[in-house]
Each structure stands twice: as C-alpha cells, then as structure tokens.
C-alpha positions as CSV (number, residue, x, y, z in Angstrom):
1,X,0.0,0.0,0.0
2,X,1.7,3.3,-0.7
3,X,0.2,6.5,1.4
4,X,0.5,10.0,-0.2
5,X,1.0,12.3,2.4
6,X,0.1,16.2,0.2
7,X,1.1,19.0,2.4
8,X,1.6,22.4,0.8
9,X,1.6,23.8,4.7
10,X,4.1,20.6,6.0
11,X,3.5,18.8,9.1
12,X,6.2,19.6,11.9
13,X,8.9,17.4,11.5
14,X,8.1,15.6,14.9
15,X,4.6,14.7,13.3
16,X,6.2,13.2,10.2
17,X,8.5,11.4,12.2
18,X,5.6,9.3,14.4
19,X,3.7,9.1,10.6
20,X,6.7,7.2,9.3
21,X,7.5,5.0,11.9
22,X,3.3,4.5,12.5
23,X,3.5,3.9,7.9
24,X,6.5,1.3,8.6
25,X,5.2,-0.6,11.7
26,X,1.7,-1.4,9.3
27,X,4.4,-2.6,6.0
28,X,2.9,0.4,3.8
29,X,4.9,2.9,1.7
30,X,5.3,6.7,2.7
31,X,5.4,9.2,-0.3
32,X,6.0,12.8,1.0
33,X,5.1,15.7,-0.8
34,X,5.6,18.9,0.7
35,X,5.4,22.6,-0.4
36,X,4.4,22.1,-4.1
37,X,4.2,24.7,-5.7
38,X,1.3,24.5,-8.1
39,X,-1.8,22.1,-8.3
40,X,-0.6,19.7,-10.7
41,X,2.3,18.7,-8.7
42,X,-0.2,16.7,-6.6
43,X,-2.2,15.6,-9.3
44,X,0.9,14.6,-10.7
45,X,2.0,12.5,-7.8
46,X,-1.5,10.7,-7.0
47,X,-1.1,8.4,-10.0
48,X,-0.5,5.2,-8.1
49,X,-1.4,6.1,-4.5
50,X,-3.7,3.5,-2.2
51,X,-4.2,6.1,0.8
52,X,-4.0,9.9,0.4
53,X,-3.6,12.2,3.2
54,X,-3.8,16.4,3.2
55,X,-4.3,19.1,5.3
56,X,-6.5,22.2,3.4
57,X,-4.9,20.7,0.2
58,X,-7.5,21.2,-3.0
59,X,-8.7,17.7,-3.7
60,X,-10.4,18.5,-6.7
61,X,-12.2,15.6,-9.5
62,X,-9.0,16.1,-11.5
63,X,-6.9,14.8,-9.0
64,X,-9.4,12.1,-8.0
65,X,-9.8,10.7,-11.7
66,X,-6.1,10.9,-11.8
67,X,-6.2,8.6,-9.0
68,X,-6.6,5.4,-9.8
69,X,-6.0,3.4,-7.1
70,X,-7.1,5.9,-4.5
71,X,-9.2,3.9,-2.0
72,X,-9.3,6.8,0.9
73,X,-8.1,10.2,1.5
74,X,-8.5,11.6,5.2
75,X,-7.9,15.5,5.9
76,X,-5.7,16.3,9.3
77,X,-8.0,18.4,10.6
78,X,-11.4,18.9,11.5
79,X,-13.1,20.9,8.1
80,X,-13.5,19.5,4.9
81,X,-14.5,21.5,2.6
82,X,-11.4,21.6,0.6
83,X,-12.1,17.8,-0.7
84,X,-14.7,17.2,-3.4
85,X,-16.6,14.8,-1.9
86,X,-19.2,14.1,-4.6
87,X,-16.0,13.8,-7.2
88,X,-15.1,11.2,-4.1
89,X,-18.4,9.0,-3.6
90,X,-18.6,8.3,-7.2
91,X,-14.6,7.1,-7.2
92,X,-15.9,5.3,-4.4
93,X,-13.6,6.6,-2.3
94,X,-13.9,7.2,1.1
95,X,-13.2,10.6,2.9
96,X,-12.9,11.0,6.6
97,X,-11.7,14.0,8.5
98,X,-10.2,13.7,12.1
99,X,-12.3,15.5,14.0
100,X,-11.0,16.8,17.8
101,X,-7.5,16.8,17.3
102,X,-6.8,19.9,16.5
103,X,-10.1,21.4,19.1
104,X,-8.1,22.9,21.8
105,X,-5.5,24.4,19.6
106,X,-8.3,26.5,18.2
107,X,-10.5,26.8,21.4
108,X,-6.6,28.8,23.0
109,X,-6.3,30.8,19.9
110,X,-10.2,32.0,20.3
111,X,-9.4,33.1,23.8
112,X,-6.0,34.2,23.2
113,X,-7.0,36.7,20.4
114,X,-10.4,38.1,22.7
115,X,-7.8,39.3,25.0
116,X,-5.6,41.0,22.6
117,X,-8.1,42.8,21.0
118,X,-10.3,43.4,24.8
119,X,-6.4,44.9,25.7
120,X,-6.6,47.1,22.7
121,X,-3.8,45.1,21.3
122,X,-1.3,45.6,24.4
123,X,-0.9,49.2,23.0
124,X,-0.4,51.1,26.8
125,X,-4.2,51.6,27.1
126,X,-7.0,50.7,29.1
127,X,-9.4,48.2,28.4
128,X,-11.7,45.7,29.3
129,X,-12.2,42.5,31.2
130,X,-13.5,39.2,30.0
131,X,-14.9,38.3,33.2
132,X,-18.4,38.4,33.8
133,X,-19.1,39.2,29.9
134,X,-21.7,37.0,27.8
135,X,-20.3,34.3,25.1
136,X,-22.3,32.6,22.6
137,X,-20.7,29.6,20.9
138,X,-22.2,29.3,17.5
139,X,-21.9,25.6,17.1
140,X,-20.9,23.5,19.8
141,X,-19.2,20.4,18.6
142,X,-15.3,20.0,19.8
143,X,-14.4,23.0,19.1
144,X,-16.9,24.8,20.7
145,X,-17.1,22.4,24.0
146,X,-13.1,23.5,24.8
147,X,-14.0,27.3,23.7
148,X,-17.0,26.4,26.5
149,X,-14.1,25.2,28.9
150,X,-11.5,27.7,28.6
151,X,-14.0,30.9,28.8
152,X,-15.3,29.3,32.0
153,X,-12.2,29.8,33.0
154,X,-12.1,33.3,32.4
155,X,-16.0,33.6,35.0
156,X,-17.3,34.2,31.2
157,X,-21.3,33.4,30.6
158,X,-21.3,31.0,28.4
159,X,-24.5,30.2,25.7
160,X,-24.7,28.4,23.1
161,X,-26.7,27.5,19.5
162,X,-26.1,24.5,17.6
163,X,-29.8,22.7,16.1
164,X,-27.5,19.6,15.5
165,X,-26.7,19.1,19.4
166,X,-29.9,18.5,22.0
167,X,-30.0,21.1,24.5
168,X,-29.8,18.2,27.5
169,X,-25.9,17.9,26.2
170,X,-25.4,21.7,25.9
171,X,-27.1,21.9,29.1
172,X,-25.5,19.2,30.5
173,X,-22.2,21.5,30.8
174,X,-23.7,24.3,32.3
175,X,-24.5,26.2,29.5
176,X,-27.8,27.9,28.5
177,X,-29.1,26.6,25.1
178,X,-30.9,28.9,22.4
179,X,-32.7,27.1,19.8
180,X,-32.8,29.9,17.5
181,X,-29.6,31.4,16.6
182,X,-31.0,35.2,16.3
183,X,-31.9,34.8,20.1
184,X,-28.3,33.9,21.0
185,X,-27.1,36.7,18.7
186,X,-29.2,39.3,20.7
187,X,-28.4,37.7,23.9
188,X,-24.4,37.4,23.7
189,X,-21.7,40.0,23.2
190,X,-19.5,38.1,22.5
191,X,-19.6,35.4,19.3
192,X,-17.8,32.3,18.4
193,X,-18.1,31.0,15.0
194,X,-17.6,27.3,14.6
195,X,-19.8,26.6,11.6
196,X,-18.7,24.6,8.5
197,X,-18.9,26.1,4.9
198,X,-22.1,24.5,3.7
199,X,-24.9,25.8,1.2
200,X,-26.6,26.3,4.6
201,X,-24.0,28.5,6.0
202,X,-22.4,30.1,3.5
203,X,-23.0,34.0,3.8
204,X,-25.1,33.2,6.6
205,X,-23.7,35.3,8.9
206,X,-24.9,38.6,7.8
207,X,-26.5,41.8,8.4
208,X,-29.7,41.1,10.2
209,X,-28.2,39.1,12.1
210,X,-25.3,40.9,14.2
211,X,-27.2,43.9,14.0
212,X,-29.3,43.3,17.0
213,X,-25.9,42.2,18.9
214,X,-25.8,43.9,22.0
215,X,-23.3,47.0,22.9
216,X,-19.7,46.6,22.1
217,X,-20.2,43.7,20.1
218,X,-17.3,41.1,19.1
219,X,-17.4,38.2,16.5
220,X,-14.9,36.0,16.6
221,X,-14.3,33.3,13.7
222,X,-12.2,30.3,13.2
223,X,-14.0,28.9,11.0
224,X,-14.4,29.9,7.2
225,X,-14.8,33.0,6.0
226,X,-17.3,32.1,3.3
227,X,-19.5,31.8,6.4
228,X,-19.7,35.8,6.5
229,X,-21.3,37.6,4.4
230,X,-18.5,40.8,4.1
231,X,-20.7,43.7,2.7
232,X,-23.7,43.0,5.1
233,X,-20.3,43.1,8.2
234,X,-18.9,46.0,6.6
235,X,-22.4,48.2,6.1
236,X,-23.0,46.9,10.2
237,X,-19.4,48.1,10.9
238,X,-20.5,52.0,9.1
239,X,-23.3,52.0,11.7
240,X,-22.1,50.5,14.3
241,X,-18.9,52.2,15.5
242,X,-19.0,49.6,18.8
243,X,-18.3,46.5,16.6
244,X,-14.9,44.6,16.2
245,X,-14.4,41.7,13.8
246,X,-11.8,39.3,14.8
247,X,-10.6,36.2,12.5
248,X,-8.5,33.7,11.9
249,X,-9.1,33.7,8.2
250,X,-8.7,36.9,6.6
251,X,-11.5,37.7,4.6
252,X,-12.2,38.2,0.9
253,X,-11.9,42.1,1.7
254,X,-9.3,42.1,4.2
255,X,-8.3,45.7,2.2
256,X,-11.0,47.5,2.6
257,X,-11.8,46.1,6.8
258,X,-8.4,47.3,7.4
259,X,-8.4,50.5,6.0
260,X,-11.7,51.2,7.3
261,X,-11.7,49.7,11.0
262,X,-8.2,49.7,11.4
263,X,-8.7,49.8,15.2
264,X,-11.7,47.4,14.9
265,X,-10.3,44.2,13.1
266,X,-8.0,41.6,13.7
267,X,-6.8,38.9,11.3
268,X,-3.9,36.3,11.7
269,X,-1.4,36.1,8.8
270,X,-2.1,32.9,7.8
271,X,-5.1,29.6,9.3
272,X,-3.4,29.5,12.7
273,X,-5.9,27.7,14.8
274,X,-4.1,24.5,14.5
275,X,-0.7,25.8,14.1
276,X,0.3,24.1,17.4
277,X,3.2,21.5,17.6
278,X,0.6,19.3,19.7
279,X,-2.3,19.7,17.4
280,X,0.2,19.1,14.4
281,X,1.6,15.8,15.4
282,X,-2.2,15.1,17.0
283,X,-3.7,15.5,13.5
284,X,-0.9,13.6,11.3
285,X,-1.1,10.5,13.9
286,X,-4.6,10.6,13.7
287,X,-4.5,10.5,9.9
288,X,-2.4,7.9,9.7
289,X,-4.1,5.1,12.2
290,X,-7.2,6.0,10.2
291,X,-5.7,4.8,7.5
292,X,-4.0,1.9,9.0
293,X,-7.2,0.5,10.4
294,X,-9.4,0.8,7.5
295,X,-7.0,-1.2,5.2
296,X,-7.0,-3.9,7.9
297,X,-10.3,-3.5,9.5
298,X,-12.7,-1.8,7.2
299,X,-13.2,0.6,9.9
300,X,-15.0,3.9,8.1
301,X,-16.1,5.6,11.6
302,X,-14.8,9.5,10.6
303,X,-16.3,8.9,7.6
304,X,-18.1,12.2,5.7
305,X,-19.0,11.5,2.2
C-alpha cells in the first residue's frame, strides 16, 4: 500500500517522524510531498497512491480521476470543505476527516486573540475584562465544547446555539441553550463561529443578524470565512462604530476592513488555529491510524462522504 501524504503547509517534522514510523510498523509505503508549488504537482504525484492524506490541500475531480487506485483520502484536521466529496463518492472513495485533534488548539487561539483585542492590542491603554461578559458559541461540537471550557475559566457566561446538538448535552455542561440562533445573537456580546462552509452557511452570517448584537459587540471566527457575508459586516461596521471583527481567516476584503476599521479588526497572517506542535503531530497521527485501520479492519467511523 503506498500513502501519499500532500502537504503544501508541512506537518512539523516531529509529526512526520511518528507518521513514518506509525506507515513502517503497518508494511505500507510513505510518499511525501511537501510545499508544491502549483496544483498539478499533486495531481501529478496521485497516480498510483492506495491512501491519500492532506491538510487544506485542494482535492479536486482532477486529481481524484487521476487517482486510480485511491481507495481513501482523510484530511488532518477537522473541516473538509477543501475535498470534493461528490467527485469522491462516485470514485468510491472514502473521505474521513479527524475530528477533535486539533479542538483545543483552536479553542486557545479564540481566547487568546479576545484578550488581545479586549487589551486594545497591548498598546499602553486601558481596556476591558473578559470576566463576567456574555459568550455565545455558535456551534458547539469540539471546538466549541473546549471554547465552553477555557472561557469558563475566564467567569465568562457561556450560551450556546447548535440545532444539530440536543440542549440536554449543551445543558449538561452548564451552558444555556438557544434554539434559534438570532436569540443567541441578541443575547451574547460576545460570538464564536464554529460553523462549517455549507450551502446552509455560507453568507449566513450577515447583516440582520449581528445587527441586534448587544453593545460593544465582538465576533470571533475560526471557521471559514465564506461563512460571512462581508458587505452585510462592513455596512453593520458604518453603523455600528462599537463593533470589532476578529478572524483567523482573513477575509475576501481584508483591504477594505483594514483600512476602514483599522482599530476594529483583527486577522492572523495565515489559518493558525491549528498551528500548534501538539495539534500538528495530533492531526498527522490521527491520519495515519485512520488509515492503518481501514486497510485492515474496514473501519470507516470518521467517515463524511
């Protein structure tokens, strides 16, 4: 069996160590492929490949008809999107994701970046305190549950939204369910996006939505940032001079949020929410045992497609 591993963003060289040795204890073949530089390089390098694994790789139906003896592909990570899972299903290949491993990495970085910007960046001035202030997790899967954990920490409110997830679990960790995200929206200051990019979701974070977000609003995202729709946030963001947009994925019109709300926006360089050296070797492991056990067991349990 020979496993692709397709990273344009590597894996730390500690995870591809453990993937190795984990790839040579089962008797499969490792091919590495890291920091190609163009699409075809992976389509290129697919050809004869049993197993493929990526991270936010492009898996597109070229690739996949390239792919002849592709039997699975599994993304480190928890999102999916970038993987054509329809191209997938009729390749009958199977797609699975690893979802959790990379949930607290995220869930630090959410925290980590409300205090920067609730410090004013660490620029000499006063600001405010988390404690005591309202959160709403939009979607409360692993993600969510850590955000849950770690802003506990901090005496935050916590609330939550997620129709997927029965309010006796939500409530079940102390945390008041609202069944319709606009009541959360109204409720919480504070907003943490955890949503996937689905026809559902895409733009459906929008105008009427955050509008009726209380004073001194903040909405967070790690998640995608097709999720937001950017001229309904930037019209809000005209009326609303008491709103601040922070994300981990800098949007479509980063340009124009920056030279607008300069003082009111805050976007990493790059995805960083997993850009841990736990979550990294977490993810690649992961990737690679689900590999390992479907060839010998059939096991399909991450399953998405």
């Amino acid at each position: 069996m020979k496993i692709l591993v397709a990273t344009q963003k590597p894996f730390a060289p500690a995870a591809v160590k453990q993937m190795k040795e984990l790839i040579k204890q089962a008797g499969y073949e490792l091919i590495l492929l890291e920091k190609y530089e163009n699409q075809q390089d992976l389509t290129d390098a697919v050809i004869d490949v049993d197993a493929l694994i990526v991270r936010s790789d492009k898996v597109t139906p070229e690739v996949l008809q390239k792919a002849q003896n592709l039997k699975v592909v599994v993304r480190a990570g928890a999102g999916y999107d970038n993987i054509d899972l329809d191209a997938a299903s009729q390749k009958n290949v199977v797609v699975m994701n690893t979802p959790g491993q990379n949930s607290n990495a995220v869930a630090e970085l959410v925290l980590g970046m409300l205090v920067y910007m609730a410090r004013n960046r660490f620029n000499g001035t006063a600001g405010t305190e988390l404690k005591g202030k309202i959160l709403g997790i939009h979607a409360y899967g692993n993600v969510g549950k850590n955000v849950a954990r770690i802003a506990k920490g901090f005496d935050m409110q916590v609330v939550a939204h997620d129709p997927y997830v029965s309010s006796e679990i939500v409530e079940r960790d102390g945390i008041k369910d609202f069944e319709q995200a606009e009541d959360m929206y109204k409720y919480a200051q504070y907003i943490s996006l955890h949503i996937p990019a689905t026809k559902q979701t895409i733009k459906s974070i929008n105008y009427d939505l955050l509008k009726n977000m209380p004073p001194n609003a903040v909405l967070i995202n790690t998640a995608r940032k097709e999720v937001i729709d950017e001229d309904g946030l930037l019209k809000l963001m005209s009326e609303r001079p008491d709103f601040t947009y922070i994300s981990d994925i800098a949007p479509d019109k980063k340009d124009e949020f920056e030279t607008r709300y300069a003082n009111r926006v805050f976007f990493t360089p790059k995805k960083m929410g997993a850009q841990t050296a736990e979550a990294n070797i977490n993810a690649g492991v992961a990737a690679v045992n689900q590999i390992v056990n479907f060839f010998k067991t059939g096991d399909i349990r991450f399953k998405v497609n």
